[in-house]
N, CA, C and O atoms as CSV, one atom per row, in Angstrom:
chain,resi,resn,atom,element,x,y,z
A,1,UNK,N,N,10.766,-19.756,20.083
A,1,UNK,CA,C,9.979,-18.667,20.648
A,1,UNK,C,C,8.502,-19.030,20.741
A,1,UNK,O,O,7.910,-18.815,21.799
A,2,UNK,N,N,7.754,-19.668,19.506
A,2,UNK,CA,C,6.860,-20.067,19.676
A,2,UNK,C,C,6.340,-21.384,20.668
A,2,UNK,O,O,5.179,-21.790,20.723
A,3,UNK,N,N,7.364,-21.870,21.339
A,3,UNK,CA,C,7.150,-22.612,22.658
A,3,UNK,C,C,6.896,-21.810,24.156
A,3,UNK,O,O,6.314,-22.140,25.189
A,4,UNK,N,N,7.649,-20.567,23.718
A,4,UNK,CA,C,7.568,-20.022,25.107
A,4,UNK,C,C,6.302,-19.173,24.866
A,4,UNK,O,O,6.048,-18.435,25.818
A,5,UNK,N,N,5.546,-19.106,23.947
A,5,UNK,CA,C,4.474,-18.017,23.881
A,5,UNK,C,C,4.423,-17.115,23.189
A,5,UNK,O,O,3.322,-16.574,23.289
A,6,UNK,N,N,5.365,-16.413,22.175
A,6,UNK,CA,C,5.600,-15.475,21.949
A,6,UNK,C,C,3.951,-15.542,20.704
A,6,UNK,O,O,3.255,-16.441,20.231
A,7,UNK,N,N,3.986,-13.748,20.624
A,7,UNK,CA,C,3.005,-13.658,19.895
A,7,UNK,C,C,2.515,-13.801,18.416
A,7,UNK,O,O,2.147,-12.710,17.977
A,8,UNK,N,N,2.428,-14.589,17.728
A,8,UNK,CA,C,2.227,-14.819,16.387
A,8,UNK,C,C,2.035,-14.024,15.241
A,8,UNK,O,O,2.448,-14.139,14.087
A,9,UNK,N,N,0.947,-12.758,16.098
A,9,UNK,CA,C,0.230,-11.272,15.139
A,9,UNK,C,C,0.806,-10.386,15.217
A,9,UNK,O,O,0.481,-9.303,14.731
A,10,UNK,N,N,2.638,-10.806,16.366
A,10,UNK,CA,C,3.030,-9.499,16.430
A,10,UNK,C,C,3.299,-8.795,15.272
A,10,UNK,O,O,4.050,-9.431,14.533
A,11,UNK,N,N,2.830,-7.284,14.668
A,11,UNK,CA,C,3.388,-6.697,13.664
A,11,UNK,C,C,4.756,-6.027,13.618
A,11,UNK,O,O,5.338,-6.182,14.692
A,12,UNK,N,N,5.560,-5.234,12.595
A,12,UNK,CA,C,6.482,-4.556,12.556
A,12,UNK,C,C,5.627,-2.774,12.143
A,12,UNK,O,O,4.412,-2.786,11.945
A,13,UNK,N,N,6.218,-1.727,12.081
A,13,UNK,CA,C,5.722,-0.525,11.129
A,13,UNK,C,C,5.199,-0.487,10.467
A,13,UNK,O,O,4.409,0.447,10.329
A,14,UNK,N,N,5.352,-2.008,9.175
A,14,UNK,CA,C,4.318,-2.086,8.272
A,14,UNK,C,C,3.513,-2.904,8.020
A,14,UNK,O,O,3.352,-3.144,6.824
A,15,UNK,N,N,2.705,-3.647,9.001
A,15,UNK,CA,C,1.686,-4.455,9.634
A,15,UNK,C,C,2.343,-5.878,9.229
A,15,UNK,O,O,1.624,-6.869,9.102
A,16,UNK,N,N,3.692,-5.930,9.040
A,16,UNK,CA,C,3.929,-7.303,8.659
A,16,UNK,C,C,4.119,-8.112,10.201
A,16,UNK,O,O,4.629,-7.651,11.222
A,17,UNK,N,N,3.571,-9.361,9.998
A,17,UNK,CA,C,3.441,-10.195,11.136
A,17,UNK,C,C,4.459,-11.400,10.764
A,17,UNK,O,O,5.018,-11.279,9.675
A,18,UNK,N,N,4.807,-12.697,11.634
A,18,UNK,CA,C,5.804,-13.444,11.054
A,18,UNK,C,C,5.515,-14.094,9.875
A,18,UNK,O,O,6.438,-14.373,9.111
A,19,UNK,N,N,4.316,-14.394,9.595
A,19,UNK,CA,C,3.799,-15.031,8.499
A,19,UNK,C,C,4.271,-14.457,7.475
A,19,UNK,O,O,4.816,-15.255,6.712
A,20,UNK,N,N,4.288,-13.374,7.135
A,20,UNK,CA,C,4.250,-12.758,6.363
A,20,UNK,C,C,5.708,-12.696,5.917
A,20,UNK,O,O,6.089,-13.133,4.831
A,21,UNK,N,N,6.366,-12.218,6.676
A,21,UNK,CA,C,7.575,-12.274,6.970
A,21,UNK,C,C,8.559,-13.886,6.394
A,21,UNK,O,O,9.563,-14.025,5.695
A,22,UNK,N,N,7.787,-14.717,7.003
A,22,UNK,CA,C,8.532,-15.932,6.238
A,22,UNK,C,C,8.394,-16.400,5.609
A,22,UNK,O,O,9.141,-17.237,5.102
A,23,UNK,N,N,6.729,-15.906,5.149
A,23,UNK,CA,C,6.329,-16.540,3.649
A,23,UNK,C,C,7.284,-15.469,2.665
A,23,UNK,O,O,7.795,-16.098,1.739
A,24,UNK,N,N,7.573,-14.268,2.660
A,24,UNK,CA,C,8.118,-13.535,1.667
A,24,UNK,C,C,9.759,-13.788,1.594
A,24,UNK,O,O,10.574,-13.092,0.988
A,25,UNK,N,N,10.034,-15.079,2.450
A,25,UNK,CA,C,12.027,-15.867,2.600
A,25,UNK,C,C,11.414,-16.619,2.069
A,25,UNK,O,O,12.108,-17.054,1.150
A,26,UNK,N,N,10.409,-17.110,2.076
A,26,UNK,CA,C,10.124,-18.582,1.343
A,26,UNK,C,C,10.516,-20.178,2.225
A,26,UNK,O,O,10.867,-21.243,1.719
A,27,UNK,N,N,10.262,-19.784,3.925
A,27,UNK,CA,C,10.771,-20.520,4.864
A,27,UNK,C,C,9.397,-21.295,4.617
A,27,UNK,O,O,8.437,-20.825,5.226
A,28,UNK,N,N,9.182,-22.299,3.897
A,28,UNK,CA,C,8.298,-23.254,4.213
A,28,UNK,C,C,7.865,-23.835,6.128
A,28,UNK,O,O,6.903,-23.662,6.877
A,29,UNK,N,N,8.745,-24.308,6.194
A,29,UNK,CA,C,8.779,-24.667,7.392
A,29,UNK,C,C,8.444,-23.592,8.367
A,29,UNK,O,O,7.443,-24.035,8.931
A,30,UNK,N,N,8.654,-22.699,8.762
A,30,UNK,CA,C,8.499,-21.436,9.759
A,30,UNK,C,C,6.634,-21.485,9.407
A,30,UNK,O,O,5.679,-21.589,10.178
A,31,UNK,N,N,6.699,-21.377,8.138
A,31,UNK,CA,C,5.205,-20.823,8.161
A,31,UNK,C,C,4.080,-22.351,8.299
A,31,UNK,O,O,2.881,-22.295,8.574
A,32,UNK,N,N,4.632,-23.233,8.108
A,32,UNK,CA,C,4.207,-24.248,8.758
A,32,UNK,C,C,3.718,-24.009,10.015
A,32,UNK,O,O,2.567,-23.736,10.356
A,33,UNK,N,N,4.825,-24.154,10.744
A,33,UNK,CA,C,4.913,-23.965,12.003
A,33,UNK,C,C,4.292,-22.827,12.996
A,33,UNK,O,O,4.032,-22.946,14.194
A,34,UNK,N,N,4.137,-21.737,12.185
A,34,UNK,CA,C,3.333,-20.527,12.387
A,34,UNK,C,C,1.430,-20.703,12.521
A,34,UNK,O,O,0.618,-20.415,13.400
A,35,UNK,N,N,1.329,-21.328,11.134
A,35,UNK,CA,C,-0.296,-22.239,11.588
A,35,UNK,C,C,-0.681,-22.686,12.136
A,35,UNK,O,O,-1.821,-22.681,12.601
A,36,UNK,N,N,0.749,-23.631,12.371
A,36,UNK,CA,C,0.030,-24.917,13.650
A,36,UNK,C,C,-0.383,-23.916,14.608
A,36,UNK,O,O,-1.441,-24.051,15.222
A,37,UNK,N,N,0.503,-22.754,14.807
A,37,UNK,CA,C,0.088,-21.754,16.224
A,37,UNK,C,C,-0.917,-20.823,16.133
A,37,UNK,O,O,-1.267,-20.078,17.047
A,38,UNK,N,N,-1.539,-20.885,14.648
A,38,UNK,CA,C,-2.674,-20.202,15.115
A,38,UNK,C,C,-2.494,-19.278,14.458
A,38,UNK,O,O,-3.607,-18.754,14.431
A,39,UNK,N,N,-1.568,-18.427,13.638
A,39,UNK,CA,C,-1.247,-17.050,12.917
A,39,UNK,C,C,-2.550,-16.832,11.745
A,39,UNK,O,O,-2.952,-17.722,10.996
A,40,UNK,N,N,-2.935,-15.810,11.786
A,40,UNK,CA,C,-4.225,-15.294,10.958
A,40,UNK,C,C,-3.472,-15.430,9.721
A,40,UNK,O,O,-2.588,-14.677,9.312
A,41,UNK,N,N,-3.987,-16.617,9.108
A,41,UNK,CA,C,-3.709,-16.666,7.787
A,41,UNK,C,C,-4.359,-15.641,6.787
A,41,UNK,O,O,-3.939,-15.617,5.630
A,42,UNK,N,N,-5.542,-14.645,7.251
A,42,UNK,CA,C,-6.068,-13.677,6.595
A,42,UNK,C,C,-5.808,-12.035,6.575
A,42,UNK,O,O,-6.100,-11.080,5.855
A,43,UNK,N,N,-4.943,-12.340,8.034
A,43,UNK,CA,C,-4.653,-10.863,8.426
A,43,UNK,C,C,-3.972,-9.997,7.243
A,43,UNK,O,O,-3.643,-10.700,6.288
A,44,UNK,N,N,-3.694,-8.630,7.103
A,44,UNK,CA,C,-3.179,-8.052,6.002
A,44,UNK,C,C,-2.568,-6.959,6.405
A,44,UNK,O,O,-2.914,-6.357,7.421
A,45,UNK,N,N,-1.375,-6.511,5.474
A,45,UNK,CA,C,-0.801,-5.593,5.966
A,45,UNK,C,C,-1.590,-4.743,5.392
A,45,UNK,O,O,-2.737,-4.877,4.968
A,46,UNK,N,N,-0.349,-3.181,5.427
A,46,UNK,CA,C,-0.730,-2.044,5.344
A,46,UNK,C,C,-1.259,-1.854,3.811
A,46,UNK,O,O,-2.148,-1.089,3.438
A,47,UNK,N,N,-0.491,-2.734,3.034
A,47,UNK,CA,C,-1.044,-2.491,1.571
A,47,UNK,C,C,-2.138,-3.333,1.023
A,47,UNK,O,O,-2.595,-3.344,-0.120
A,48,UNK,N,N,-2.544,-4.200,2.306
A,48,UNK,CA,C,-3.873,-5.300,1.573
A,48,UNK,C,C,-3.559,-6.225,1.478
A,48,UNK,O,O,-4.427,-6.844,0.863
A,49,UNK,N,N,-2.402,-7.109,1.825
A,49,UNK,CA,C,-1.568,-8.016,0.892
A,49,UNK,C,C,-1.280,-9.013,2.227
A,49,UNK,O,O,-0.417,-8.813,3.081
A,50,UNK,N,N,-2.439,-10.385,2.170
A,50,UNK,CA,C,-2.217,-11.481,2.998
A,50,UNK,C,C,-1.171,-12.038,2.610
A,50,UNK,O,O,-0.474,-11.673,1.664
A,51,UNK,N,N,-0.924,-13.324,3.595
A,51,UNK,CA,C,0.397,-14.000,3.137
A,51,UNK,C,C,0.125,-15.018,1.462
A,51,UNK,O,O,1.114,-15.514,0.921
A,52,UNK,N,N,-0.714,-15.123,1.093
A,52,UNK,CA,C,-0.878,-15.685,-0.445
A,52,UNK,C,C,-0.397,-14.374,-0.970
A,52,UNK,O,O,0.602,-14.372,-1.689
A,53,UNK,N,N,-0.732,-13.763,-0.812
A,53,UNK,CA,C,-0.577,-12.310,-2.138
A,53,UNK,C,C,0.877,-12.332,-1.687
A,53,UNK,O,O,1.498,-12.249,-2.747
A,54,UNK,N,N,1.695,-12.394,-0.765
A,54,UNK,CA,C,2.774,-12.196,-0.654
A,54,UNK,C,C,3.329,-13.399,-1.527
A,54,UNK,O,O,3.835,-13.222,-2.636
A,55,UNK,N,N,3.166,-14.818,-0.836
A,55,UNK,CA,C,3.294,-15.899,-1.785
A,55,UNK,C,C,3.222,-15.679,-3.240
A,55,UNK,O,O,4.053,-16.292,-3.910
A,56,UNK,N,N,2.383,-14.916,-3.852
A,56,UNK,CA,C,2.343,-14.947,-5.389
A,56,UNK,C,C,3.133,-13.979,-5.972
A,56,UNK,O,O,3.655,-14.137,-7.076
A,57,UNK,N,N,3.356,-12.136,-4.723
A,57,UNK,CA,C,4.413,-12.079,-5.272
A,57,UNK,C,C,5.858,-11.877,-5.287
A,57,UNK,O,O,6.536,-10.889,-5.569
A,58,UNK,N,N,6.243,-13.373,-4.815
A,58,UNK,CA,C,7.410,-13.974,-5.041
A,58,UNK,C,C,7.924,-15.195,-5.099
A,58,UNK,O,O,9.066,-15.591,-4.864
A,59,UNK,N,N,6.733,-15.886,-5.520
A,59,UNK,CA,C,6.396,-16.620,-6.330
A,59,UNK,C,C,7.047,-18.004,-6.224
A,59,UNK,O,O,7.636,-18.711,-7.043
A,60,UNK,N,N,6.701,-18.159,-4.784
A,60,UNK,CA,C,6.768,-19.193,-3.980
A,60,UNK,C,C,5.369,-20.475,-3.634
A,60,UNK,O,O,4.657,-20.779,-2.676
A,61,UNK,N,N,5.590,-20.985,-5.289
A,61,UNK,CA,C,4.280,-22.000,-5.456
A,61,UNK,C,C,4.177,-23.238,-3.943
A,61,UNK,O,O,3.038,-23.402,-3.506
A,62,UNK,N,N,5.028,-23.820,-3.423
A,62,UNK,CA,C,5.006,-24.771,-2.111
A,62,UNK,C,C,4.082,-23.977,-1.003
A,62,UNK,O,O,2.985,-24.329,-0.570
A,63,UNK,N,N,4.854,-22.790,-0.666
A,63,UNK,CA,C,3.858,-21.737,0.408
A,63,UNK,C,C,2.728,-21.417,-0.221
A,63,UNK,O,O,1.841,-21.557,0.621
A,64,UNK,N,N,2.289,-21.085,-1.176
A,64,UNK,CA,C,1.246,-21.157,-1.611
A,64,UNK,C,C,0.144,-22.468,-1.235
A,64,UNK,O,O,-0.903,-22.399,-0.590
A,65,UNK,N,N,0.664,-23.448,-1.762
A,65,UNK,CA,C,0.256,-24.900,-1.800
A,65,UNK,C,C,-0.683,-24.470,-0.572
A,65,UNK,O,O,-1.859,-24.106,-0.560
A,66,UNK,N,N,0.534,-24.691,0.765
A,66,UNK,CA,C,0.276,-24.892,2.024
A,66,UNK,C,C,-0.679,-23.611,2.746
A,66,UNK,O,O,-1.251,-23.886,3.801
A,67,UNK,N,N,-0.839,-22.230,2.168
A,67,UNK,CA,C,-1.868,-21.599,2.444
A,67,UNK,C,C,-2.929,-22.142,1.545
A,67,UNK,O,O,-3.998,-22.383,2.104
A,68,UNK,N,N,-2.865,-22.337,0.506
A,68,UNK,CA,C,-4.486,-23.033,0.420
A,68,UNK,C,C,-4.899,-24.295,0.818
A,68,UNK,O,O,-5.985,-24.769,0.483
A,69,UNK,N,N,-4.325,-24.697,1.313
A,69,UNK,CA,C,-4.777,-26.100,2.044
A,69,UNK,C,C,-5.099,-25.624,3.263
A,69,UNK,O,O,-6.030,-26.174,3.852
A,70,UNK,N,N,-4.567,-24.774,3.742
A,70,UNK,CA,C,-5.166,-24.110,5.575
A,70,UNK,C,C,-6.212,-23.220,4.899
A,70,UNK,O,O,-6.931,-22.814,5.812
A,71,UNK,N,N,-6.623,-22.741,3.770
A,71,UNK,CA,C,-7.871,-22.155,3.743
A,71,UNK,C,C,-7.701,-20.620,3.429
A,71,UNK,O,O,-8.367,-19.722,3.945
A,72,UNK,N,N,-6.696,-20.467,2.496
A,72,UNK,CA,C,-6.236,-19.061,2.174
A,72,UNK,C,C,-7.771,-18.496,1.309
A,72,UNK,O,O,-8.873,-19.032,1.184
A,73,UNK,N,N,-7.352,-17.510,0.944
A,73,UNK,CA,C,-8.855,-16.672,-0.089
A,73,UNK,C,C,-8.487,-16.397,-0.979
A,73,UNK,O,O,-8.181,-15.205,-1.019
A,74,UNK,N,N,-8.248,-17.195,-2.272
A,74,UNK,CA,C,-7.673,-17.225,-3.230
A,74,UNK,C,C,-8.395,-16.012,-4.137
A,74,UNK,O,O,-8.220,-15.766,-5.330
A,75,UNK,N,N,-9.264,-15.340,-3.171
A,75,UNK,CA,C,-10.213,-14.407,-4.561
A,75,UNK,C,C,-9.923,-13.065,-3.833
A,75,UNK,O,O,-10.151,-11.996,-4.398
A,76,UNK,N,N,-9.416,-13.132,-2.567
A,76,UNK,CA,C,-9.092,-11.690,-1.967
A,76,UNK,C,C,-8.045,-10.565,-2.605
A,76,UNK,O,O,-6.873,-10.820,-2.881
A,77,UNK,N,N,-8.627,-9.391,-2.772
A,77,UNK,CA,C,-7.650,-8.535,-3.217
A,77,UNK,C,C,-6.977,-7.966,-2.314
A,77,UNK,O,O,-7.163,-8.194,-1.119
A,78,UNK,N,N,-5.844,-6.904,-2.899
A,78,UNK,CA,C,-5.187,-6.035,-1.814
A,78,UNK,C,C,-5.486,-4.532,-2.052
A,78,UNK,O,O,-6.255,-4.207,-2.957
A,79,UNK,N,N,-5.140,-3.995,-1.588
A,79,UNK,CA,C,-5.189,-2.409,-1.524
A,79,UNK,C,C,-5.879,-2.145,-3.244
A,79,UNK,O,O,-6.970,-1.692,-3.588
A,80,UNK,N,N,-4.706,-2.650,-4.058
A,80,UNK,CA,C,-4.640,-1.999,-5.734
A,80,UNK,C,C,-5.774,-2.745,-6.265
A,80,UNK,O,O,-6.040,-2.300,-7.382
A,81,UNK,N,N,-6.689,-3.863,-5.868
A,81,UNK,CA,C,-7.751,-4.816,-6.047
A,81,UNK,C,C,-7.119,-5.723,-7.363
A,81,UNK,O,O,-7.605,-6.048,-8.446
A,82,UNK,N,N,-5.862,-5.951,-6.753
A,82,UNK,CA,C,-5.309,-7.531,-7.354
A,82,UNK,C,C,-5.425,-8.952,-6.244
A,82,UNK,O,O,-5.215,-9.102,-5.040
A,83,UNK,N,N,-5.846,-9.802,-7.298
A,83,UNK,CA,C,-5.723,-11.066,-6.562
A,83,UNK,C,C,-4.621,-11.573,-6.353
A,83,UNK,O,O,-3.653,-10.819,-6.455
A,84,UNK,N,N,-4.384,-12.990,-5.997
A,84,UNK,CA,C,-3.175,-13.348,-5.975
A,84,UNK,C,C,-2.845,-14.139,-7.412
A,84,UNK,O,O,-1.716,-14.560,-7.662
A,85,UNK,N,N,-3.825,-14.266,-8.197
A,85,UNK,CA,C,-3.541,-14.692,-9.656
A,85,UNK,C,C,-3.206,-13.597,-10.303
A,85,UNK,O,O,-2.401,-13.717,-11.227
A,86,UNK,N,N,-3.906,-11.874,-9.873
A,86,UNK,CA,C,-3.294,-10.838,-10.690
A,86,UNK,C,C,-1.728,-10.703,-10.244
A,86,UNK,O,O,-0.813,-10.490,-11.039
A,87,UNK,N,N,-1.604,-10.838,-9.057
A,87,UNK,CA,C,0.152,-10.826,-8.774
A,87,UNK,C,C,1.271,-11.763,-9.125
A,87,UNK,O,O,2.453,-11.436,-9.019
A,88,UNK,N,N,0.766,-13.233,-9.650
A,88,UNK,CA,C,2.034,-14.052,-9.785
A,88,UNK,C,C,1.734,-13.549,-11.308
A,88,UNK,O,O,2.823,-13.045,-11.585
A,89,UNK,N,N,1.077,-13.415,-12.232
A,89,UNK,CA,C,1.068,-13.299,-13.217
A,89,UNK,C,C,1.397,-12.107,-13.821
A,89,UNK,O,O,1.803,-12.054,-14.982
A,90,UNK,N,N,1.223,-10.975,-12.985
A,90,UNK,CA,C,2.175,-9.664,-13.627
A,90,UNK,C,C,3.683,-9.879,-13.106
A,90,UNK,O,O,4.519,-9.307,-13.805
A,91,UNK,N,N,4.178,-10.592,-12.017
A,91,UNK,CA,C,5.692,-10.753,-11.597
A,91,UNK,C,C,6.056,-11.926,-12.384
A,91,UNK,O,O,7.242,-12.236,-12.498
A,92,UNK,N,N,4.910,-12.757,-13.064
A,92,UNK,CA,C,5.891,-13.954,-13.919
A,92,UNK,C,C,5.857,-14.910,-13.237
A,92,UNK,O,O,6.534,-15.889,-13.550
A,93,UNK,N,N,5.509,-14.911,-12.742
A,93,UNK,CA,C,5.235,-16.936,-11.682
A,93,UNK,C,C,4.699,-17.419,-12.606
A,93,UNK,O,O,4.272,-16.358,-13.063
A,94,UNK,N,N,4.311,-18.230,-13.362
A,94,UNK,CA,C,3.803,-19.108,-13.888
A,94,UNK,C,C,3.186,-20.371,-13.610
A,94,UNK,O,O,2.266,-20.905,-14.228
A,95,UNK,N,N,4.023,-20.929,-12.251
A,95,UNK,CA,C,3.894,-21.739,-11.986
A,95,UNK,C,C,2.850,-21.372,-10.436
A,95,UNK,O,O,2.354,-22.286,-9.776
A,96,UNK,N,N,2.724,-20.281,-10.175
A,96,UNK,CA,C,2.041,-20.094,-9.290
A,96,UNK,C,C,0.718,-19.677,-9.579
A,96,UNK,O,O,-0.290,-19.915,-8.914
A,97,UNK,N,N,0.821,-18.980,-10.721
A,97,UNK,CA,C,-0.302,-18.660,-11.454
A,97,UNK,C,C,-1.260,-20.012,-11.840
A,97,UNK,O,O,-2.470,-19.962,-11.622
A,98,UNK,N,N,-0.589,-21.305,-12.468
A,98,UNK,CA,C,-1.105,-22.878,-12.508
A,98,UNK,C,C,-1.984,-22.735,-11.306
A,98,UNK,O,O,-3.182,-22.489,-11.163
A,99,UNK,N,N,-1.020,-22.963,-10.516
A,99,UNK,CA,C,-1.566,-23.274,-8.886
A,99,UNK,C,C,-2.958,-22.915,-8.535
A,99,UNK,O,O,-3.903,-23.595,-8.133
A,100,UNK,N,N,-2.801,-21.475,-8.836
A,100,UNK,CA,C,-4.184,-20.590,-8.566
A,100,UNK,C,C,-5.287,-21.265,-9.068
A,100,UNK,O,O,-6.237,-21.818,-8.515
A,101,UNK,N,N,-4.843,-21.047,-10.694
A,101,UNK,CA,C,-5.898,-21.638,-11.640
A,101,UNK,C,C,-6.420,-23.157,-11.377
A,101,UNK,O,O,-7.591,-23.475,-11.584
A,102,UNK,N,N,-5.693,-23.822,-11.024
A,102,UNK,CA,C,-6.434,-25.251,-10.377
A,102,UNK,C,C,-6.657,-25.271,-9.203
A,102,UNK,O,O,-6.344,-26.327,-8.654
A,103,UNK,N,N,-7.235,-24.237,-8.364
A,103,UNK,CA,C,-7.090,-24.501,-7.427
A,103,UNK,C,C,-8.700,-23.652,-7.384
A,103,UNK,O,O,-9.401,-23.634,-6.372
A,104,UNK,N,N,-9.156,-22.846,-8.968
A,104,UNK,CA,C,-10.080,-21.985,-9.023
A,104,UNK,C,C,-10.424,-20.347,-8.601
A,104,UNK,O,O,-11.359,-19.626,-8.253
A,105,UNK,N,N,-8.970,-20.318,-8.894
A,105,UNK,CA,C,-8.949,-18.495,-9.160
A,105,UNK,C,C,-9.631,-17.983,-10.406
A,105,UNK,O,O,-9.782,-18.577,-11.473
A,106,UNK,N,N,-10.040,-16.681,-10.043
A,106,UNK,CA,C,-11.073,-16.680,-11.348
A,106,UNK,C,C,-10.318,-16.018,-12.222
A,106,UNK,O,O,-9.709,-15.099,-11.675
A,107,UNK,N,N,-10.049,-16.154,-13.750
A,107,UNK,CA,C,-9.661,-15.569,-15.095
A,107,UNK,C,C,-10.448,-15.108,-15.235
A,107,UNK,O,O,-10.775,-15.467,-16.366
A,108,UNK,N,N,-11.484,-14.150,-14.737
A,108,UNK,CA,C,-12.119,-13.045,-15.368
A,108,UNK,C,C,-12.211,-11.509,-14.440
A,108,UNK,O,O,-12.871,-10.483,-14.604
A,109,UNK,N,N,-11.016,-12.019,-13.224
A,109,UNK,CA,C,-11.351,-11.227,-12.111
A,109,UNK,C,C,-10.562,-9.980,-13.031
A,109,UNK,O,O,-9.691,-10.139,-13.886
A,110,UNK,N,N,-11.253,-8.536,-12.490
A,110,UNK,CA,C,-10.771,-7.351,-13.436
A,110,UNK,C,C,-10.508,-6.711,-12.151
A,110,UNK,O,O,-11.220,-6.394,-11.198
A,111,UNK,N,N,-8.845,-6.589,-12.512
A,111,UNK,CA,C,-8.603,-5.267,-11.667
A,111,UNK,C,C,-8.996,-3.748,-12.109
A,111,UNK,O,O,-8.874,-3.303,-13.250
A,112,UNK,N,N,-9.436,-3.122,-11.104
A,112,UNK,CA,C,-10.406,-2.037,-10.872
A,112,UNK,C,C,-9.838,-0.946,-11.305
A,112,UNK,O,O,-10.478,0.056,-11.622
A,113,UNK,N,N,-8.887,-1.022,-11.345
A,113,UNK,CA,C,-7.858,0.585,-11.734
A,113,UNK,C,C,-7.501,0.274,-13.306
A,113,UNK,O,O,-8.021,1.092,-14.064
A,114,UNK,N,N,-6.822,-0.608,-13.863
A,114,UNK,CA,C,-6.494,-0.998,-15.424
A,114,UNK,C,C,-7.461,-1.508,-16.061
A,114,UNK,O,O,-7.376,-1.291,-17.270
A,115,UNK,N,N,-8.811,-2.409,-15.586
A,115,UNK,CA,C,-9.524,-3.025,-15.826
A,115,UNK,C,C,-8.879,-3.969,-16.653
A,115,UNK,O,O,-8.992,-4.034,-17.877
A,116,UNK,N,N,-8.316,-4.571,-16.053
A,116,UNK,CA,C,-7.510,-5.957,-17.068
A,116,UNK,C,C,-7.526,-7.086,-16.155
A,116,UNK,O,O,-7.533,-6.834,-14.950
A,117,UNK,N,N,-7.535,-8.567,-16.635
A,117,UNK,CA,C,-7.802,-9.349,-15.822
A,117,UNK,C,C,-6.245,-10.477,-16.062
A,117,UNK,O,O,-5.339,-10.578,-16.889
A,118,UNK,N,N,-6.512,-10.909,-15.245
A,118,UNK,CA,C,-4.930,-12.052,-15.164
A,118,UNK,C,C,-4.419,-12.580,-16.363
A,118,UNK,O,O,-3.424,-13.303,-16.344
């Protein structure tokens, strides 16, 4: 589809676009392939939640990888003002939570509603 043109940002009801969409299957490849075309790696749905925050929560460290190497915002919150280090780490990623942390997510970021940090 993405040969014939089709649109990359198209959303569904709940602003999910394909990115989003295949980062939360954990299709490495699709969302590869989605960049090369250009898909707003920043765009967000309805709840705040780019495709990293989706990545973290479900805790799919490879898609991760590959949004921060295209230039994800590892410090952006969503709606609830969690990062994507507050999300792999309240769902238990661990290994995504690493990721973050070397990659320079901040351990002191305080979410705004619990005031608790990762």
């Amino acid at each position: 589809l993405l040969q014939y043109g089709a649109d990359v940002e198209a959303c569904d009801g709940e602003d999910w676009n394909a990115l989003r969409a295949a980062t939360s299957h954990g299709w490495k490849s699709i969302v590869k392939a989605l960049l090369e075309h250009k898909a707003d790696l920043h765009a967000r749905d309805k709840d705040g939640d780019d495709a990293l925050q989706i990545a973290a929560l479900y805790g799919f460290r490879e898609i991760a990888e590959v949004l921060l190497e295209e230039g994800a915002d590892i410090t952006g919150t969503n709606n609830n003002g969690n990062t994507p280090l507050h999300t792999a780490a309240l769902h238990g990623y661990d290994s995504v939570a690493e990721l973050l942390i070397q990659k320079g997510a901040k351990l002191d970021a305080v979410q705004p509603e619990t005031g608790s940090t990762p």
